[in-house]
C-alpha positions in Angstrom: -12.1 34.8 8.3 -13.0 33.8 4.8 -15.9 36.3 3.2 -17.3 33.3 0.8 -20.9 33.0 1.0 -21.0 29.8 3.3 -18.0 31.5 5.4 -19.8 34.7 5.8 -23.0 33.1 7.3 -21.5 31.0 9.7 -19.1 34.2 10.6 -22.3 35.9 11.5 -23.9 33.1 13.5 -20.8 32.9 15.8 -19.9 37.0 15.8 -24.1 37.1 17.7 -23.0 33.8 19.6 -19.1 35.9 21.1 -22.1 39.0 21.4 -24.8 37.1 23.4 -22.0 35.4 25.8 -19.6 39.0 26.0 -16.9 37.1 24.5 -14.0 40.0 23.9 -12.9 39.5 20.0 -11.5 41.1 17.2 -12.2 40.1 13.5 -10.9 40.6 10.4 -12.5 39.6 7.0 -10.1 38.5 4.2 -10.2 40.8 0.8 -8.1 38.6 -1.3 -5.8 35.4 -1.7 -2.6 36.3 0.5 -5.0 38.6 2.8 -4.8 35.9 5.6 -1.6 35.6 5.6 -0.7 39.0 5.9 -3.5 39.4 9.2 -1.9 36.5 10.2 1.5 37.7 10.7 0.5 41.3 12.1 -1.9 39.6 14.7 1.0 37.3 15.9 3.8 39.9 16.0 1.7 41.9 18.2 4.2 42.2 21.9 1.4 39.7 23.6 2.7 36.6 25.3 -0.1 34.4 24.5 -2.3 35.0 21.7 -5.3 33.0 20.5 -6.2 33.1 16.7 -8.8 31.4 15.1 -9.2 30.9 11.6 -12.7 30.5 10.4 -12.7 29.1 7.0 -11.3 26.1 4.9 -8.0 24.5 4.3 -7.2 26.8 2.2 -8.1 29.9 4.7 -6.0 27.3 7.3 -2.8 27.1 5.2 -2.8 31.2 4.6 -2.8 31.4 8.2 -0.5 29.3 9.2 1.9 30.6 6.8 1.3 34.3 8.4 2.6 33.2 12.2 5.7 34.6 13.1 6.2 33.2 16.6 4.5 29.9 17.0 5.0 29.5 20.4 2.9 32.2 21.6 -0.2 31.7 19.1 -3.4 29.3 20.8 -4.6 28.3 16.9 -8.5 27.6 16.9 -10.4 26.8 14.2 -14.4 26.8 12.8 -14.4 25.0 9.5 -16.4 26.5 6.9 -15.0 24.7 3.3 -15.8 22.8 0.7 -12.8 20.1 1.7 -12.5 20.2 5.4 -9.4 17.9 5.4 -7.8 19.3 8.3 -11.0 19.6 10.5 -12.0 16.3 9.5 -9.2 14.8 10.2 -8.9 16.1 13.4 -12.5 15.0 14.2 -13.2 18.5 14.7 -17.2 19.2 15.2 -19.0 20.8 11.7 -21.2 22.6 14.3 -19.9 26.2 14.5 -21.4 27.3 17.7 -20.5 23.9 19.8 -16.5 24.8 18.0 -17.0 28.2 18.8 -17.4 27.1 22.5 -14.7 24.6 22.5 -12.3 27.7 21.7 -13.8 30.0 24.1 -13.7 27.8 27.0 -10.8 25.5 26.9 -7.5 26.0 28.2 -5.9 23.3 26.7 -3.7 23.1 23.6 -2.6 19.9 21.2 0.8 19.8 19.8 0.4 19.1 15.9 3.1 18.8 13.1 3.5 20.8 10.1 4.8 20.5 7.1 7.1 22.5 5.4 8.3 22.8 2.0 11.2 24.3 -0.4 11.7 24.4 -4.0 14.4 25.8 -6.1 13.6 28.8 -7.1 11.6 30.2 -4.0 11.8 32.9 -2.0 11.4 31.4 1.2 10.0 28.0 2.1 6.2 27.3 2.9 4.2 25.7 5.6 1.1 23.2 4.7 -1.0 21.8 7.4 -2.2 18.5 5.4 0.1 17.5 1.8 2.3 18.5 -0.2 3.1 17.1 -3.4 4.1 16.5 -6.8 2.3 15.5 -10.1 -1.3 14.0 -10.9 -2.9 15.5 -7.4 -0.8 18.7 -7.8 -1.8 19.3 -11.3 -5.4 18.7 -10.6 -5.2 21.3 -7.7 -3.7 23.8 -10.1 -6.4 23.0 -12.7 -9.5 23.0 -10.0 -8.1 26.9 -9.1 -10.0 28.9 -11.7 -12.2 25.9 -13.0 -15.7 27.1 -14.6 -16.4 23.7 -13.8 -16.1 23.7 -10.4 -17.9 26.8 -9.8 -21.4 25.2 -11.7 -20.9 22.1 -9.4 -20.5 23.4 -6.4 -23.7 24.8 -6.9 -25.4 21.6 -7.5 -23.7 20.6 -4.3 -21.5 18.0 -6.2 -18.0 20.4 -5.6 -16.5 16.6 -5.5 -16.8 15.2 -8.9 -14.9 18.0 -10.1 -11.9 16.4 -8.9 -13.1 13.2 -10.0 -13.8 14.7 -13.9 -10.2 16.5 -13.4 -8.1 13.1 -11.9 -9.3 11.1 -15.1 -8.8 13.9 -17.5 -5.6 14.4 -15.8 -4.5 11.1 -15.4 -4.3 10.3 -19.6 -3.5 13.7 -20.6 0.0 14.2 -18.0 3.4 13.3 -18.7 5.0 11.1 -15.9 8.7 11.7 -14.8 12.0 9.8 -13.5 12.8 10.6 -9.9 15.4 10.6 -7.0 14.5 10.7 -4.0 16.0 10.9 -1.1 15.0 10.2 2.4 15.8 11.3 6.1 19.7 11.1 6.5 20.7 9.2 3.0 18.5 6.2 2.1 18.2 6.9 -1.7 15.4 5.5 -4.2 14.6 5.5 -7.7 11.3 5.5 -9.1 10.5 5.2 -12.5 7.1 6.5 -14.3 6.3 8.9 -11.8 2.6 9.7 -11.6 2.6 11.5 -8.6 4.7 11.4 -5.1 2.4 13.2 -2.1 3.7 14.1 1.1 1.1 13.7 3.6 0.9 15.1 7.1 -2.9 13.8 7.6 -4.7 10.8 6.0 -6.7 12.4 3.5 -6.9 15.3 0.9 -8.8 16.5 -1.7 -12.0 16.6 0.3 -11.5 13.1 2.0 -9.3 10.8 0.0 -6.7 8.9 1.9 -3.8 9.1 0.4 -1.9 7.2 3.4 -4.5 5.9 5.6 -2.4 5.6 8.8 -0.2 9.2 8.6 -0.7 10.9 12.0 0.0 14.7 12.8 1.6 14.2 15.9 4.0 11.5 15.3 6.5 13.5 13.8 6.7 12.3 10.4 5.2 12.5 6.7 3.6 9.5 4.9 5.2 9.7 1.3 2.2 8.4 -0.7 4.1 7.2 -4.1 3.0 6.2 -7.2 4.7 4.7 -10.0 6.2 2.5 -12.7 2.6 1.2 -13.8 0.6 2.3 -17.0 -2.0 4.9 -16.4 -4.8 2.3 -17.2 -4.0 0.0 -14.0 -3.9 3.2 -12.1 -6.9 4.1 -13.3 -8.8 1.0 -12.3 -6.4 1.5 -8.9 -8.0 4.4 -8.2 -10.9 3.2 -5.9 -9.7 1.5 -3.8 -7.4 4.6 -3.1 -10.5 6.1 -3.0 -11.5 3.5 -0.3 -8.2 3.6 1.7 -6.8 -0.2 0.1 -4.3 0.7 -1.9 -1.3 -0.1 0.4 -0.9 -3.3 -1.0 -0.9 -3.1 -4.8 2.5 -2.8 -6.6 3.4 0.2 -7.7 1.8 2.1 -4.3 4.3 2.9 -2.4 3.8 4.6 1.2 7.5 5.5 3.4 7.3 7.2 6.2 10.4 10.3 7.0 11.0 13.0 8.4 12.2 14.3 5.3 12.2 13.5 1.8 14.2 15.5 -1.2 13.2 15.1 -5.0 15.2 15.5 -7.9 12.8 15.3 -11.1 14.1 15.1 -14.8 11.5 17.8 -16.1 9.6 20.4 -13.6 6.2 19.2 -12.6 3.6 20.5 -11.1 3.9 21.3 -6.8 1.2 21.8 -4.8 1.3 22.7 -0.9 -2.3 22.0 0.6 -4.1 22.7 -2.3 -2.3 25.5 -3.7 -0.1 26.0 -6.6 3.5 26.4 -5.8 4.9 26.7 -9.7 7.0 23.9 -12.0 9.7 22.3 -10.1 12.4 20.0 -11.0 13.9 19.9 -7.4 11.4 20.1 -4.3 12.2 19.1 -0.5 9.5 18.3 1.8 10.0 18.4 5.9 8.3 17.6 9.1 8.1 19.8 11.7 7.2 18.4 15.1 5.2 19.7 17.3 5.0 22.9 15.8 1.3 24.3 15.9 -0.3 24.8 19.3 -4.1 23.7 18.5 -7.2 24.8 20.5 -8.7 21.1 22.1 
C-alpha cells in the first residue's frame, strides 16, 4: 500500500473494516519509489497457486505493482484507489468508496481479463509494463516535469493537483522541441509524421487525471489506441487542446488516433518517454505492445 497521507487513512479505515469482518490479510507499506515493485514480485513468487494482491493506492502505486508480478496467471489483482489521478480506477468504473471496494475484493470470486501494455526502449534493461499510456513527447515531458514540481506540491494542497498539469502542458507546449518520426505498426504498415508533438499509446481512454486521449480505447479488446499529434503549429494545438480536453478531437487534422497491437518508433533526436506517468529516460527508438488478456482483475 502507498504510505501518503490520503493512502494511509484510507489503509486504516479498511485494515479495522478486514478486523471487524476476520478477513485473513497480510500488508505491507511501501518505503520508497521501486518498494512496490519489489513486494510485488516476492508476494507473487510465493509456491501458492492462487494468490490475491491488492494494491491500495494510485496509478502510480498500480504500475509499480504490476511491474513486480512474476507469474500472472496465479495473481487475483484487486484494487482500492487512493490517488490524485485515478485513471485506471476510473476508467474501470471502479467505486471511490474504499470499504464497498474492499468488499467487492473480499467477496467475489470472479476475475476480468484486462490488457497491458508493455514497453521497450533502446537502452533498457528489461522492458516495462503500464496499465494505462505510454508515450512520447509533450504528455511525457510534462509527467517528467510534474515528478519533483514545487508547484504541484502547493496545489495539491489547495485541492487544485489538476491545474498543475494544465500550467505545465502550456509551458511545455511553446518551450519543447518537436521531432520527425517513423513509425511502424503491427506487421509492416509504415507512417511518417512530421512535427511531432507527442505520439501516446493508450490502453484506457484517459490519463493525466481524466483526459481522453482516445475516447474509445478499451482494455480488453486487445489493442492500443495511438493518440498522434502532429504537423500543425503549437498555436492551433494550443487552441486544440479543449476539445481534447473534452474528448472531440478525433476529427481535426493533425489528430491522429490508429489502433495496433504494436507500434515501433524511430525519432531523429531522443525525446522524452513516459510509461503511466513515470519517467522512462531520452529515447530515440521506443516500441510499444499490447498484451491481451494479461492481468486477472478482481470484479
Amino acid at each position: 500500500m502507498s504510505r501518503t497521507g490520503k493512502g494511509l487513512d484510507i489503509w486504516k479505515q479498511v485494515r479495522a473494516h478486514l478486523k471487524k469482518n476476520n478477513v485473513e490479510f497480510k500488508a505491507f507499506e511501501t518505503k520508497s519509489v521501486g518498494h512496490a515493485t519489489e513486494l510485488a514480485r516476492k508476494i507473487s513468487s510465493l509456491p501458492e497457486e492462487e494468490i490475491t494482491l491488492v494494491a491500495i493506492g494510485g496509478d502510480g502505486t498500480i504500475n509499480e505493482v504490476i511491474n513486480g508480478i512474476t507469474d500472472f496467471d496465479k495473481v487475483r489483482f484487486g484494487v482500492i484507489p487512493t490517488g490524485s489521478g485515478n485513471d485506471f480506477a476510473r476508467g474501470l468504473g471502479l467505486t471511490d468508496d474504499p470499504l464497498l471496494q474492499a468488499d467487492v475484493i473480499i467477496n467475489s470470486k470472479d476475475t476480468e481479463a484486462l490488457d497491458i501494455g508493455q514497453v521497450w526502449w533502446e537502452g533498457c534493461e528489461k522492458p516495462r509494463y503500464f496499465a494505462i499510456s505510454a508515450g512520447v513527447g509533450l504528455d511525457a515531458i510534462v509527467c517528467k516535469k510534474t515528478i519533483d514540481s514545487k508547484l504541484k506540491k502547493f496545489l495539491n494542497k489547495l485541492h487544485l493537483g489538476k491545474l498543475t498539469y494544465i500550467i505545465l502542458t502550456i509551458q511545455t507546449l511553446f518551450s519543447m522541441e518537436t521531432a520527425e518520426v517513423k513509425a511502424t505498426f503491427d506487421d509492416g504498415e509504415e507512417r511518417e509524421f512530421r512535427k511531432l508533438i507527442f505520439a501516446a499509446a493508450m490502453n484506457f481512454r484517459a490519463e493525466g487525471g481524466g483526459v481522453p486521449m482516445a475516447p474509445r480505447a478499451d482494455a480488453k479488446d486487445g489493442l492500443l489506441s495511438m493518440c498522434i499529434v502532429h504537423g500543425i503549429p503549437k498555436w492551433v494545438t494550443f487552441f486544440c487542446l479543449p476539445f481534447l480536453a473534452l474528448a472531440k478531437h478525433e476529427w481535426i487534422p493533425g489528430f491522429d488516433i490508429i489502433n495496433c497491437k504494436k507500434c515501433e518508433i524511430r525519432l531523429d533526436k531522443p525525446v522524452v518517454l513516459h510509461e503511466d506517468g513515470e519517467y522512462c529516460g531520452d529515447v530515440d527508438h521506443v516500441v510499444m505492445e499490447c498484451l491481451p488478456e494479461k492481468l486477472r482483475l478482481i470484479v
